[in-house]
Structure formats: structure tokens, C-alpha cells
PASEBA-1860 file (N, C-alpha, C; in nm, 3 decimals):
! residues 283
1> XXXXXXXX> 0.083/-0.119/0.000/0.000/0.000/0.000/0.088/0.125/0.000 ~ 0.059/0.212/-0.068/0.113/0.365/-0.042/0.015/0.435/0.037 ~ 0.129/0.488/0.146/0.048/0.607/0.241/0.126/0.710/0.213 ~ 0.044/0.779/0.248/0.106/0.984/0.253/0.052/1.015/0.375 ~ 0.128/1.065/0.486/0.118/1.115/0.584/0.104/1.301/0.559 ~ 0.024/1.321/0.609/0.011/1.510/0.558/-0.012/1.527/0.728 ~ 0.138/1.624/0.733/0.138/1.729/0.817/0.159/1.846/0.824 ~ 0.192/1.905/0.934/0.206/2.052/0.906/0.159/2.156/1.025
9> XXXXXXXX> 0.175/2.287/1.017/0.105/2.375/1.058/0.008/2.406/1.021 ~ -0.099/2.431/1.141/-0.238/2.453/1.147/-0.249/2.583/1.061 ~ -0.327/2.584/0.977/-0.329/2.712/0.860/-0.227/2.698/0.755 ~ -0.153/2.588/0.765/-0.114/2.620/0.604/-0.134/2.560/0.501 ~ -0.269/2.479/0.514/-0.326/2.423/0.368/-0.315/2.288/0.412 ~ -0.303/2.221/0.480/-0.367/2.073/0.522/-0.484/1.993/0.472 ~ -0.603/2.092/0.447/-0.752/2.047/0.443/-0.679/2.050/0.270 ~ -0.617/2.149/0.229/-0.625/2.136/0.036/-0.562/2.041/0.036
17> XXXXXXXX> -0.426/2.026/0.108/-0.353/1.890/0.060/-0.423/1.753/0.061 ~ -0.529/1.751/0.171/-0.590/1.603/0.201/-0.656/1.591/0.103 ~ -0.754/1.687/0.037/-0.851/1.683/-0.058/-0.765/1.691/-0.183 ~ -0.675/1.750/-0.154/-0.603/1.696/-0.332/-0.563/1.589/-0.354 ~ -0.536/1.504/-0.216/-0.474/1.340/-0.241/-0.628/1.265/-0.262 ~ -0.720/1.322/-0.239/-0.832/1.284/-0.230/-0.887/1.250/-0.396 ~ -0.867/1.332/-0.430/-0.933/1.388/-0.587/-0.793/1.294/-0.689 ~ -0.672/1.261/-0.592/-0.622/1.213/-0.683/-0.640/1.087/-0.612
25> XXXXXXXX> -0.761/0.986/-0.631/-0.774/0.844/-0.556/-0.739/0.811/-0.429 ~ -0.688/0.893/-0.342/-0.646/0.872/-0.241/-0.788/0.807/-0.083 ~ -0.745/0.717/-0.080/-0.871/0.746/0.030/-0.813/0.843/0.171 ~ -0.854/0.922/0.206/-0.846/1.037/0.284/-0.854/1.028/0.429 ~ -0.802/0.987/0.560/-0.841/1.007/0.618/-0.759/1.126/0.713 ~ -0.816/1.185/0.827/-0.835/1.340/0.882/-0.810/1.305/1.009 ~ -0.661/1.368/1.076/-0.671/1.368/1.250/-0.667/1.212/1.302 ~ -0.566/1.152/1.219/-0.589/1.020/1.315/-0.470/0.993/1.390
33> XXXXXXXX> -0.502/0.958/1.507/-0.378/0.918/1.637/-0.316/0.816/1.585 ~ -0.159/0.851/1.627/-0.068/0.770/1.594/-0.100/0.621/1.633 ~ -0.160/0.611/1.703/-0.193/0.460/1.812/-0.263/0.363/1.702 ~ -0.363/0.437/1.631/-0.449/0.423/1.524/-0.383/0.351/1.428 ~ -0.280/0.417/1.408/-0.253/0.453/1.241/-0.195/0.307/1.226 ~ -0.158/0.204/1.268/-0.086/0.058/1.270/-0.221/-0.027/1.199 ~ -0.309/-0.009/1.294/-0.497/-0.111/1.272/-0.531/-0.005/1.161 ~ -0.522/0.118/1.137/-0.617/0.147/1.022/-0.547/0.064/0.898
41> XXXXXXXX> -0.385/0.090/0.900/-0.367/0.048/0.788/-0.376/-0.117/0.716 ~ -0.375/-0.189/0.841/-0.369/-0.305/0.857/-0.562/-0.353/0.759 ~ -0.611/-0.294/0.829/-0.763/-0.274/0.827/-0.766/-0.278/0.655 ~ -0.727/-0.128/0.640/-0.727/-0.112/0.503/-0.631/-0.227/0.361 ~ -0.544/-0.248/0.428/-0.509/-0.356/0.371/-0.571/-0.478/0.296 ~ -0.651/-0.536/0.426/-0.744/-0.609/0.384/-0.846/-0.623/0.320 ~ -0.892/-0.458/0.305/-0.996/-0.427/0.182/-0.916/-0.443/0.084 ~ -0.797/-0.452/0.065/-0.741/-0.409/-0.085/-0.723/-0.283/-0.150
49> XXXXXXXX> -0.687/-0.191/-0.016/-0.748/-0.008/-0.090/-0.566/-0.010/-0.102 ~ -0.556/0.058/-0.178/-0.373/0.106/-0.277/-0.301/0.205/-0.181 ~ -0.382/0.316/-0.166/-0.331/0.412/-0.121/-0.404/0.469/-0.061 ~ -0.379/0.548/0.033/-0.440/0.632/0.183/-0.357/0.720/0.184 ~ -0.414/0.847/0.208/-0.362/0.974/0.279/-0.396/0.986/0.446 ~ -0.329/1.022/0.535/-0.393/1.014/0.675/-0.302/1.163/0.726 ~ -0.381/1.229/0.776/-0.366/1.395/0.835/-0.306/1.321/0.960 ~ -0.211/1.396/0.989/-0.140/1.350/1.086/-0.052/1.486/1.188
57> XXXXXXXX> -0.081/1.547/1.274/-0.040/1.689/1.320/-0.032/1.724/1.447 ~ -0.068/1.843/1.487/-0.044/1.895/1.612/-0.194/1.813/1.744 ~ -0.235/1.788/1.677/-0.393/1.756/1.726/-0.406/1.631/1.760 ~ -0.275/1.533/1.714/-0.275/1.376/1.737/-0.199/1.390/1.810 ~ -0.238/1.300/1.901/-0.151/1.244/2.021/-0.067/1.074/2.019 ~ 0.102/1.086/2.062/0.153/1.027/2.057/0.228/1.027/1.923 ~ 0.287/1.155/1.886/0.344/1.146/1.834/0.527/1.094/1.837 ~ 0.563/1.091/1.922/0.683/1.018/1.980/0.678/0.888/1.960
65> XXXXXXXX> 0.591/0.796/1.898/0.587/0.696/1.858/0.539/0.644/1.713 ~ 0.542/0.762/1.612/0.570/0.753/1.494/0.714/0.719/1.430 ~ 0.790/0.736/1.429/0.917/0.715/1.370/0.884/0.563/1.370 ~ 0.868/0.493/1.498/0.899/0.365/1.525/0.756/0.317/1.389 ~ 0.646/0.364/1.408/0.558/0.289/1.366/0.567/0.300/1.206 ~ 0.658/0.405/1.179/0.711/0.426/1.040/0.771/0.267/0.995 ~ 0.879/0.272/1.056/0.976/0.173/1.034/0.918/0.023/0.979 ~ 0.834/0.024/1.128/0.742/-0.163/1.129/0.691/-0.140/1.001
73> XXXXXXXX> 0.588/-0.007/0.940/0.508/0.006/0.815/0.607/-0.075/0.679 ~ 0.715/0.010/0.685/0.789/-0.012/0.582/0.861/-0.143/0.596 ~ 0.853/-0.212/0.701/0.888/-0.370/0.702/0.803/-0.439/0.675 ~ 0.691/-0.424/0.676/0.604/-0.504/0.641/0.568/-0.451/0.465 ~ 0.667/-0.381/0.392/0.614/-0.373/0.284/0.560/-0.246/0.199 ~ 0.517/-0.149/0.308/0.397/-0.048/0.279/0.521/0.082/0.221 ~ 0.464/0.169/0.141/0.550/0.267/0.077/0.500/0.397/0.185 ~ 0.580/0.485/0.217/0.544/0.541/0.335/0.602/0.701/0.269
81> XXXXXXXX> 0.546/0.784/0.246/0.594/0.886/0.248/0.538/1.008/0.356 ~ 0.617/1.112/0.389/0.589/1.221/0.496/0.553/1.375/0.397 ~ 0.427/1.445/0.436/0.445/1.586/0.344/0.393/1.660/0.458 ~ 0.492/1.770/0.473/0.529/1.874/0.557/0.459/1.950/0.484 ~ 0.342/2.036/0.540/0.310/2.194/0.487/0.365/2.282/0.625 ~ 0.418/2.399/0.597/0.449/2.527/0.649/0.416/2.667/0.632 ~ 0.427/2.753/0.663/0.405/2.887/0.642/0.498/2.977/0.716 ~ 0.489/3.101/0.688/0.590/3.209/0.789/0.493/3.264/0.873
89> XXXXXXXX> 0.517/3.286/0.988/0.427/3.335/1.114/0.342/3.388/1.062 ~ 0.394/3.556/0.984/0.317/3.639/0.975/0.208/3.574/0.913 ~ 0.230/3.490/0.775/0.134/3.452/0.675/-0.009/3.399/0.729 ~ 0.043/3.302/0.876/-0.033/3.199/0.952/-0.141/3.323/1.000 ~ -0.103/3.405/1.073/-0.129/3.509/1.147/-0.250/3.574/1.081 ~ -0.234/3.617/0.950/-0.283/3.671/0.891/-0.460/3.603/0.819 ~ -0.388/3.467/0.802/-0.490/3.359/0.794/-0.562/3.296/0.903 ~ -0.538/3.313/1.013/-0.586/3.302/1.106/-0.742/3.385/1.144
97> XXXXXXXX> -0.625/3.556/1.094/-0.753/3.646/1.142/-0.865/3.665/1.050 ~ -0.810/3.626/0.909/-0.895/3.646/0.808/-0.994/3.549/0.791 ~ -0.987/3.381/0.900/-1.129/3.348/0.897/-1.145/3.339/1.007 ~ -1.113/3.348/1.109/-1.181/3.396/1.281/-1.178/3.249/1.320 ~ -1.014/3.117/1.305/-1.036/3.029/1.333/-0.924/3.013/1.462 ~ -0.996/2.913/1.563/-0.915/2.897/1.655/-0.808/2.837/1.657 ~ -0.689/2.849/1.702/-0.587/2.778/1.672/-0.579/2.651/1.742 ~ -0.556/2.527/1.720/-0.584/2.420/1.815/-0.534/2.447/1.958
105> XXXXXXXX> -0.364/2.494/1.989/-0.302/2.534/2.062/-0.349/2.637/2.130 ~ -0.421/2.747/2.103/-0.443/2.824/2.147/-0.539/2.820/2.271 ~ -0.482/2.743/2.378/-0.598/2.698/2.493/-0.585/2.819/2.613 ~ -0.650/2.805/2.701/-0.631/2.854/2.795/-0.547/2.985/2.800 ~ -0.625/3.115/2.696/-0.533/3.235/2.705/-0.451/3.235/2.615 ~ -0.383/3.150/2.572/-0.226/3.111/2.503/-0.277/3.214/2.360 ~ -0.182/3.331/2.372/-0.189/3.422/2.225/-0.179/3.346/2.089 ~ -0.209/3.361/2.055/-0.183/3.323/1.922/-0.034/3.309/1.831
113> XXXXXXXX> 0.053/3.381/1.833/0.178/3.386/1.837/0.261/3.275/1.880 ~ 0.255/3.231/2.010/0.258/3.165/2.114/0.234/3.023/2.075 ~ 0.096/3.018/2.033/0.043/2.897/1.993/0.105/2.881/1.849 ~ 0.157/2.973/1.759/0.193/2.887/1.689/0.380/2.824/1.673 ~ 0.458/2.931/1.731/0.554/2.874/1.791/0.523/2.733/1.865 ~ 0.429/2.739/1.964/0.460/2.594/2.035/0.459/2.508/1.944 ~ 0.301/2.489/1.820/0.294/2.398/1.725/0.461/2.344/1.673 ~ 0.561/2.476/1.611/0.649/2.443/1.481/0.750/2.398/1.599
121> XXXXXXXX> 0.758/2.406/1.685/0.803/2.337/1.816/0.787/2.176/1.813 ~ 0.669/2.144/1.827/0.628/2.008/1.905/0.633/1.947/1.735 ~ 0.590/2.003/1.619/0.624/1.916/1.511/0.760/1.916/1.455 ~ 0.880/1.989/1.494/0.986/2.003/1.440/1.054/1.853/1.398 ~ 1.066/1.797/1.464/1.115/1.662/1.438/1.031/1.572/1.331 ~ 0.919/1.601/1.316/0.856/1.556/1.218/0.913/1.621/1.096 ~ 0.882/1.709/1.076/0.925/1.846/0.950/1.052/1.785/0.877 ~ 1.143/1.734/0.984/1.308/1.717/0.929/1.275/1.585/0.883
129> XXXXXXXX> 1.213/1.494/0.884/1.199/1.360/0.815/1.111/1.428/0.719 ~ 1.039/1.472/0.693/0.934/1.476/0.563/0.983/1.563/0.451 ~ 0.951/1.522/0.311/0.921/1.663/0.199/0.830/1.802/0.228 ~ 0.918/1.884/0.247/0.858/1.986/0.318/0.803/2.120/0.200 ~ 0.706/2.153/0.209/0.613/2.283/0.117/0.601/2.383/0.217 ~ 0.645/2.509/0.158/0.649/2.618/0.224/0.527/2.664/0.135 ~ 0.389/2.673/0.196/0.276/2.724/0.126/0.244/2.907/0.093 ~ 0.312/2.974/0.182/0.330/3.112/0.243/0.255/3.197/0.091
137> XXXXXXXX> 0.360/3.164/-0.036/0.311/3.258/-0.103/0.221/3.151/-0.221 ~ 0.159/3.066/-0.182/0.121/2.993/-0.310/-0.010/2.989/-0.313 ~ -0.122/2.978/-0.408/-0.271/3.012/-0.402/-0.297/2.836/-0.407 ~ -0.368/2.813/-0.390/-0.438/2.691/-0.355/-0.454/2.592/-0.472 ~ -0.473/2.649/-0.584/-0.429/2.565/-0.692/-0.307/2.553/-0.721 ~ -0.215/2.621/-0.680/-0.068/2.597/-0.712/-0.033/2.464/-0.604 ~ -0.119/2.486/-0.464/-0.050/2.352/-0.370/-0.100/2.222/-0.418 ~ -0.202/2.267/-0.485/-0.304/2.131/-0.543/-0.205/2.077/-0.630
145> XXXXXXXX> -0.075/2.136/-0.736/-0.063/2.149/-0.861/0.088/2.039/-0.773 ~ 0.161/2.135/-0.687/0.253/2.062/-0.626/0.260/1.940/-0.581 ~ 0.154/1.908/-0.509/0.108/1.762/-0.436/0.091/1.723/-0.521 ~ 0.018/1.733/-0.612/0.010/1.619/-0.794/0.126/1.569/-0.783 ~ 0.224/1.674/-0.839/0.351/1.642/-0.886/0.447/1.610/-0.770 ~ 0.396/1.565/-0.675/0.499/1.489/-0.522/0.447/1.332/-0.564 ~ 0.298/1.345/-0.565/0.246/1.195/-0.544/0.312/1.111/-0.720 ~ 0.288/1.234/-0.830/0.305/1.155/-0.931/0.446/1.114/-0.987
153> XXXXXXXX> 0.553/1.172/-0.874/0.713/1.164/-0.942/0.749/1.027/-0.997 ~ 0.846/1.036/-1.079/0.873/0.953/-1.147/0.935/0.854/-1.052 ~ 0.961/0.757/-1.028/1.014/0.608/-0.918/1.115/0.627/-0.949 ~ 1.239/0.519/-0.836/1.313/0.495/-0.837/1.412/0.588/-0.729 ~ 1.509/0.505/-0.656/1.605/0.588/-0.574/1.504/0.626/-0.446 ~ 1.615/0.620/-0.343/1.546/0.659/-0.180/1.543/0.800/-0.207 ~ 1.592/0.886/-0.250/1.562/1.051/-0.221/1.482/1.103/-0.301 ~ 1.391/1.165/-0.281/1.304/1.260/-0.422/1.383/1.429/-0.345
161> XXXXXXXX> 1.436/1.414/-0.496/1.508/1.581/-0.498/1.453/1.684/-0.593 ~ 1.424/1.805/-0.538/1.353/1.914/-0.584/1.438/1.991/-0.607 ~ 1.404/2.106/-0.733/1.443/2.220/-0.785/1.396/2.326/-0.775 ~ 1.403/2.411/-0.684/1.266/2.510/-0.694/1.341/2.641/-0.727 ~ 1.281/2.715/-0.807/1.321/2.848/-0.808/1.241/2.951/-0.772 ~ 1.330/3.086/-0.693/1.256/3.193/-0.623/1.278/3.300/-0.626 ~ 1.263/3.419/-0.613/1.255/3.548/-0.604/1.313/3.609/-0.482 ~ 1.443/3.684/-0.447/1.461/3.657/-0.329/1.355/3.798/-0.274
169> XXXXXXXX> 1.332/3.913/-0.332/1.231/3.991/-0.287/1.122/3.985/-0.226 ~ 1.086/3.816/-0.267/0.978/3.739/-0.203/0.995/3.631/-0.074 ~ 1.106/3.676/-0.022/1.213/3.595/0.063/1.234/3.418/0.040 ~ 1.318/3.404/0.092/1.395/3.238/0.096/1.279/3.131/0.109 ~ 1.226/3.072/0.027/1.130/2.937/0.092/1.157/2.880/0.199 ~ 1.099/2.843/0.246/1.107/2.767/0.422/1.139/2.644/0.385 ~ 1.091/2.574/0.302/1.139/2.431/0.246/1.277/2.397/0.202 ~ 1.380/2.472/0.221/1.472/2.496/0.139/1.579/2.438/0.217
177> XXXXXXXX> 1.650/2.345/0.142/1.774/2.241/0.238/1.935/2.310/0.216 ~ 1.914/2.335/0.073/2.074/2.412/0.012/2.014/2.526/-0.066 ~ 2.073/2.638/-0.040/2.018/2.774/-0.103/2.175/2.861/-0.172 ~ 2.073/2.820/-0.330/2.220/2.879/-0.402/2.180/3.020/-0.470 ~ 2.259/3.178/-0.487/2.216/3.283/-0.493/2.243/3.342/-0.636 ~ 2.189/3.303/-0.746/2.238/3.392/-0.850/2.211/3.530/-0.893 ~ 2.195/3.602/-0.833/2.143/3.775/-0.807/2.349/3.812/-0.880 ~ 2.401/3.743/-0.830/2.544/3.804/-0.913/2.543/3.791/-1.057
185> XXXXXXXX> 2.463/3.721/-1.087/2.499/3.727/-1.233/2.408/3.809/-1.329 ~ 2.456/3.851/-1.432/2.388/3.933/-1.548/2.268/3.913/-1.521 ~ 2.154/3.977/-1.569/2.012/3.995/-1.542/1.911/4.002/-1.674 ~ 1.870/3.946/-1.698/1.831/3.948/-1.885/1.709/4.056/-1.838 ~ 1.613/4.090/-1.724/1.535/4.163/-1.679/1.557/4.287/-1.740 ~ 1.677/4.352/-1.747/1.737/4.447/-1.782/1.715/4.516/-1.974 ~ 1.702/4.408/-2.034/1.729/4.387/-2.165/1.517/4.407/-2.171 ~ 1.447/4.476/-2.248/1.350/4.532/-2.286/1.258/4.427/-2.322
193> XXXXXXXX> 1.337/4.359/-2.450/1.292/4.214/-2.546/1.266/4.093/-2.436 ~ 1.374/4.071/-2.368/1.361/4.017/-2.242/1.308/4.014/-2.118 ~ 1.262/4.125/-2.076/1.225/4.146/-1.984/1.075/4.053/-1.940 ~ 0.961/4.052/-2.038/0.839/3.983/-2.015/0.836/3.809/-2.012 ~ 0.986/3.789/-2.075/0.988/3.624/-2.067/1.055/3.552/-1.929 ~ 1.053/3.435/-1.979/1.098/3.365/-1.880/1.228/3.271/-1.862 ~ 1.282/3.234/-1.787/1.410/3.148/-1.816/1.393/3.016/-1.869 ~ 1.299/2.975/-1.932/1.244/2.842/-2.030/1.248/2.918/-2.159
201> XXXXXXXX> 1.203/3.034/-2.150/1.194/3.102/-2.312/1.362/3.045/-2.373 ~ 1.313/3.010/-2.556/1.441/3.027/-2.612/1.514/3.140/-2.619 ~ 1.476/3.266/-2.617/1.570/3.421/-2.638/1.633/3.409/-2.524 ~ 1.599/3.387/-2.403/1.639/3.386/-2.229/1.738/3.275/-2.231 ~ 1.728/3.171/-2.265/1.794/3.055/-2.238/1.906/3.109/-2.346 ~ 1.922/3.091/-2.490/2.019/3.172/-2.572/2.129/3.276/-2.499 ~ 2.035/3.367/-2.461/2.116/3.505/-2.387/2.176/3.441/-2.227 ~ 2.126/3.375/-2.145/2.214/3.317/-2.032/2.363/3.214/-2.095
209> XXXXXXXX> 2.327/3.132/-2.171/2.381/3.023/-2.208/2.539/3.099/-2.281 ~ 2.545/3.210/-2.317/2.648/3.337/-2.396/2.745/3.351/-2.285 ~ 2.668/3.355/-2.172/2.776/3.406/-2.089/2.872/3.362/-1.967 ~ 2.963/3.345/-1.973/3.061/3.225/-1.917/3.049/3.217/-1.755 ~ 2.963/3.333/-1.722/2.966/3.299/-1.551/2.801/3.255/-1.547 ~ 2.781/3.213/-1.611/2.647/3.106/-1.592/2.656/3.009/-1.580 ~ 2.727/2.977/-1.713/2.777/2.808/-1.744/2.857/2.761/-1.588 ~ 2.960/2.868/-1.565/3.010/2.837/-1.419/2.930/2.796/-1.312
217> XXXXXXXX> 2.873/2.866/-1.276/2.734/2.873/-1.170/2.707/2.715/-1.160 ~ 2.635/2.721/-1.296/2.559/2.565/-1.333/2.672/2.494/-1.330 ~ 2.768/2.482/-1.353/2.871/2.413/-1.342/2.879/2.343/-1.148 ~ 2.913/2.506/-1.129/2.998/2.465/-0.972/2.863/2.379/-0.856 ~ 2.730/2.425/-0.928/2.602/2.382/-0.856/2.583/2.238/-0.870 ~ 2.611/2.220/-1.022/2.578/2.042/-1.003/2.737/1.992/-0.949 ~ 2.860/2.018/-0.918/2.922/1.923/-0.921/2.926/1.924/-0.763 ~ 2.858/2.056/-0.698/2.834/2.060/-0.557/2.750/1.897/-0.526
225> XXXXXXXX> 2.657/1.911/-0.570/2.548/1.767/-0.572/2.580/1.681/-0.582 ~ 2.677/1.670/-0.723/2.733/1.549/-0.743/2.823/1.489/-0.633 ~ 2.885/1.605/-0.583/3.008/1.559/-0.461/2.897/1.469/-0.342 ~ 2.808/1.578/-0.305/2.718/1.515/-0.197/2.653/1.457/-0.193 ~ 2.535/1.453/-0.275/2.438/1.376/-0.313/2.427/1.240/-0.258 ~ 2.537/1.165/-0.301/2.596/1.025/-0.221/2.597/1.044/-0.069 ~ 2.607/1.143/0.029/2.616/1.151/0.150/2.499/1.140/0.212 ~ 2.384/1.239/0.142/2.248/1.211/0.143/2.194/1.079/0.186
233> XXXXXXXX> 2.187/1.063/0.063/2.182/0.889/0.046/2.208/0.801/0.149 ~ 2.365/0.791/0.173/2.417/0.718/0.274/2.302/0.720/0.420 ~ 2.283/0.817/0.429/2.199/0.872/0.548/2.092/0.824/0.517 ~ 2.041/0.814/0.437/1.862/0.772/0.382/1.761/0.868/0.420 ~ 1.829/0.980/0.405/1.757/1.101/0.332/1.659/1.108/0.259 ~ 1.562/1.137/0.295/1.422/1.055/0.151/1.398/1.177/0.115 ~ 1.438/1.315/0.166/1.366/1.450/0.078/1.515/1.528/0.086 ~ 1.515/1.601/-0.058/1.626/1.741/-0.054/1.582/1.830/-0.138
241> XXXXXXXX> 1.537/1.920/-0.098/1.497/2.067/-0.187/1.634/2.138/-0.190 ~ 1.631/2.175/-0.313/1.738/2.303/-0.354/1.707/2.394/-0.433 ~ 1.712/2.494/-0.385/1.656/2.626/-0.456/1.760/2.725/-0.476 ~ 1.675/2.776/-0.559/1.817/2.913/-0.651/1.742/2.987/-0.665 ~ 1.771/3.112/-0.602/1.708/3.239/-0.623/1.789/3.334/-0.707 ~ 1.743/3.418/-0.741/1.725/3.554/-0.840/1.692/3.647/-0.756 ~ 1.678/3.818/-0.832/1.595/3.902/-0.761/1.447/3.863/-0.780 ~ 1.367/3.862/-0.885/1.263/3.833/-0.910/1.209/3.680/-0.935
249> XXXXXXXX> 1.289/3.573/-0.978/1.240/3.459/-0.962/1.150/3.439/-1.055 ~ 1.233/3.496/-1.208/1.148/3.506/-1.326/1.250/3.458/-1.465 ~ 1.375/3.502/-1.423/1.488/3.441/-1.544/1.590/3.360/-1.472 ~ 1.685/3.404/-1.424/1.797/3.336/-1.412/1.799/3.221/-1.290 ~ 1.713/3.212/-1.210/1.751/3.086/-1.081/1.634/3.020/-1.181 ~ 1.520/3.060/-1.257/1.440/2.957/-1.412/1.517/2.895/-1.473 ~ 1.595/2.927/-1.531/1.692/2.871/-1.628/1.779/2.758/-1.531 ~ 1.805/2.787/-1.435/1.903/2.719/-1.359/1.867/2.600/-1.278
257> XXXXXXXX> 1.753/2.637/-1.282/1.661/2.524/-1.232/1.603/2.389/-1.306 ~ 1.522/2.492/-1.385/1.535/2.409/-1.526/1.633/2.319/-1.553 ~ 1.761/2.380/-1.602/1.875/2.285/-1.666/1.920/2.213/-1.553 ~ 1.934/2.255/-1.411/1.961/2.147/-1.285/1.875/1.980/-1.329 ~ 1.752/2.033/-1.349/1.640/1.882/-1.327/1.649/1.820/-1.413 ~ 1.681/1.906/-1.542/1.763/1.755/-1.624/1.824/1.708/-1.628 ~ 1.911/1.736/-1.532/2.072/1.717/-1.533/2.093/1.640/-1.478 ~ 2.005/1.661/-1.363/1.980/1.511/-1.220/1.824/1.453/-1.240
265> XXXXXXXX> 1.788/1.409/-1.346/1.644/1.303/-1.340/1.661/1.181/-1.366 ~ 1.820/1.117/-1.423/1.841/1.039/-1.406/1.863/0.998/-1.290 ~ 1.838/1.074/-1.150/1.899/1.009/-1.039/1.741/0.967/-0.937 ~ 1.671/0.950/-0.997/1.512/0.908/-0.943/1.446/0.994/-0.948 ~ 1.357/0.996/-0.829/1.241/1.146/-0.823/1.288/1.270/-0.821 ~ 1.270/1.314/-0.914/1.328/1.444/-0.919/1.197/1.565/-0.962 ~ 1.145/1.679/-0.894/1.059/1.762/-0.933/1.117/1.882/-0.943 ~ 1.061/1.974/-1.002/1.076/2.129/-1.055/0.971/2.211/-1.015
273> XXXXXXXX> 1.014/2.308/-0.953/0.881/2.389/-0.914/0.984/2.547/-0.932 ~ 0.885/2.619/-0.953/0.917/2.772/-0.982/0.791/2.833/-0.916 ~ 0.849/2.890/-0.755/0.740/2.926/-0.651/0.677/3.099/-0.759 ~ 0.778/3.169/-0.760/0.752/3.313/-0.835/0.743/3.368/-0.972 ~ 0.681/3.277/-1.062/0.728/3.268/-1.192/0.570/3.228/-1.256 ~ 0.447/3.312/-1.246/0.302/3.238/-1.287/0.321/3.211/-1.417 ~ 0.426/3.294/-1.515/0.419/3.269/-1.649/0.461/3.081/-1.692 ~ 0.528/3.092/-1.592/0.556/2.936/-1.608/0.437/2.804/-1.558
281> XXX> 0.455/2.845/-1.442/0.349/2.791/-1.369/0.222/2.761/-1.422 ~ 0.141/2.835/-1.494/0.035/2.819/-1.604/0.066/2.727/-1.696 ~ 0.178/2.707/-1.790/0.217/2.618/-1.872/0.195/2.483/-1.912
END
């Protein structure tokens, strides 16, 4: 059986992620205790159901005895993956007030603030085992669009490694394991003809590809990976995001991203995401 465990912080898109594993066959289930989660799957087994999503968060109790119940899962067979949603305080904050919802944490007085620190607290150890989505700036069809492309990656190899490119004006993704900065290099933004495209465009890709401290960049970035990558591994690392930012997160960490994921898709799951870039993103 394949499971997807969906966690996260309260407010950052949990209910879309469940319902998107939902819509993609998933049978769905919401808030179930770790204690649970051994007999549901067992349960489900025996119907013959493929795959299950199960919400798994601040609200279940006994979480200190997940890792372990991870392990037995995957001895007995079952494909087990972890998806981390996140947000930045403010974002949470903001979503919070904008539908007047209580924070689970938020008991007895406990500010809001407060409560959500304790949450990224008490799930931290979860977060570092899972593929982690920083939802902060993404609209709800874009997380829908992401989780597609988590559940549908191509097989093979213990790590699924991501490419994401960003805008640093729009600050650093929270998901982000190695953060590489190309704001030093030439800017095709600059150039008029250029300016409305994207780093997939042929004129953009042409005009980066001219200039020898690109090729470097891309150079010194994959052989960074290449050196490590294997260390990963060794560890059994099952998630690595790497992102490359730009100022805007529209040409040059595009391009770089881009040519990264082909570069490494021979090495198993490998996805591409471009958080600041809708021209692409639509595509």
C-alpha cells in the first residue's frame, strides 16, 4: 500500500492537501492518532485499498511513537511517504484572522503567536523527516498542482530531490535544504525584449547560455550535488529541496533550475517547481 502522511502547521493548507490526495484516488483520512494509524492500515489492507492519505499533526496524540511505527510500516512492505506543509508566522497570522479560526493550541489564554511557535516546536522533528512545502506565497491551486507532482514523481532511488526556483524579494522558501544565490549574475530583466519572458523562453535561455559565468554557476552547482548527493543517500535522506534564487524569480535561478532537473532526473524522483514565476506555472 502507499500512504502519505500530511502534516504541518495549522493554517497552512492541510484540508487542500488532504482533498487533493483525495481527488487524486487517495482514500483520505483526517486527525488520526498515531496509536491508530498501525490497525487502520492493517484494516485497510485487507480491503485491498492502494493508497491512503492520513492527516497527521499537532492535534494527534503520541506522536513520539511515529518514527517507530514508520519503520514496522515499511517492514512489512507499505510505501510510506511524509508531506510537511508550512508557512511564515506572519502569513499563519494573517490567515488566522482572516477566517476567525481557533488555533488548536491556542488553549487557555495562550496568544496566538505563542500557539503557533509551540505547534512548529512540538512538530519540528517531524518536519526534518518529511518533503517539506512552504505554502506562504502559493494560491491553492498551485499547492493542489505541487502535491500532484509529489504523489506523481517519477520512481526509483530513496531521495526525491527538488528544484525550486525563487525570487529573493519574495524571501527564501522555508522548504529549502541548500540555497544557491544567483542575483550576481547578469540579469536578462534588464534587456526590454527580455524582460516579459521567462528562463524556459528560447531568447532567455540563448542570452544566459552566452555568458561564461552562468555556465560556471551551473557548473559549480551540479558538481556541488554530485560531490554530496551520495552523502544524502548514505543517510537515507528521503527529501532534498534546492533552490536558486534571483531578484525576481522570473529568469535566471528559471533557467538554472530548469537545466539542474535535467541534469539530475536520471537520479530518481526528481521535481521542478518555480514558486515566483506564474508565467511558467500556467504552462
Amino acid at each position: 500500500m502507499r500512504i502519505i502522511l500530511v502534516s504541518g502547521l495549522s493554517g497552512s493548507g492541510k484540508t487542500v492537501g488532504l482533498r487533493a490526495l483525495e481527488d487524486a484516488g487517495f482514500v483520505a483520512i483526517d486527525n488520526l492518532p498515531v496509536a491508530f494509524l498501525a490497525p487502520v492500515v492493517e484494516h485497510l489492507a485487507r480491503q485491498a485499498v492502494a493508497q491512503v492519505a492520513i492527516a497527521i499533526d499537532a492535534r494527534t496524540g503520541g506522536l513520539e511513537a511515529l518514527p517507530g511505527t514508520l519503520e514496522r510500516l515499511a517492514e512489512q512492505g507499505h510505501r510510506v511517504d511524509l508531506l510537511f506543509l508550512e508557512a511564515r508566522d506572519g502569513v499563519l497570522l494573517e490567515r488566522f484572522s482572516e477566517t476567525r479560526r481557533t488555533h488548536p493550541l491556542a488553549r487557555e489564554g495562550r496568544p496566538l503567536v505563542e500557539a503557533i511557535a509551540l505547534e512548529r516546536e512540538v512538530l519540528g522533528p517531524l518536519s526534518q523527516r518529511a518533503h517539506r512545502i512552504d505554502t506562504s506565497d502559493l494560491s491553492a491551486g498551485m499547492l493542489r498542482a505541487w502535491i500532484r507532482e509529489f504523489v506523481f514523481a517519477g520512481q526509483g532511488g530513496w531521495l526525491t530531490l527538488t528544484f525550486e526556483s525563487f525570487g529573493y524579494k519574495h524571501g527564501v522558501p522555508l522548504d529549502a535544504d541548500l540555497v544557491f544565490d544567483a542575483r550576481c549574475l547578469p540579469n536578462p530583466y534588464y534587456d526590454k525584449a527580455l524582460r516579459p519572458l521567462t528562463g524556459r523562453d528560447e531568447p532567455v535561455v540563448r542570452w544566459l547560455e552566452a555568458i561564461p559565468e552562468v555556465e560556471a554557476m551551473f557548473a559549480e552547482i551540479a558538481g556541488f550535488l554530485d560531490r554530496w548527493l551520495p552523502c544524502y543517500e548514505r543517510e537515507h535522506r528521503a527529501y532534498l529541496t534546492v533552490a536558486v534564487g534571483c531578484t525576481g524569480g522570473q529568469h535566471r535561478s528559471v533557467y538554472l533550475v530548469e537545466r539542474l532537473g535535467r541534469a539530475f532526473a536520471a537520479r530518481g524522483r526528481v521535481l521542478v517547481r518555480h514558486r515566483d514565476c506564474p508565467a511558467v506555472l500556467s504552462a
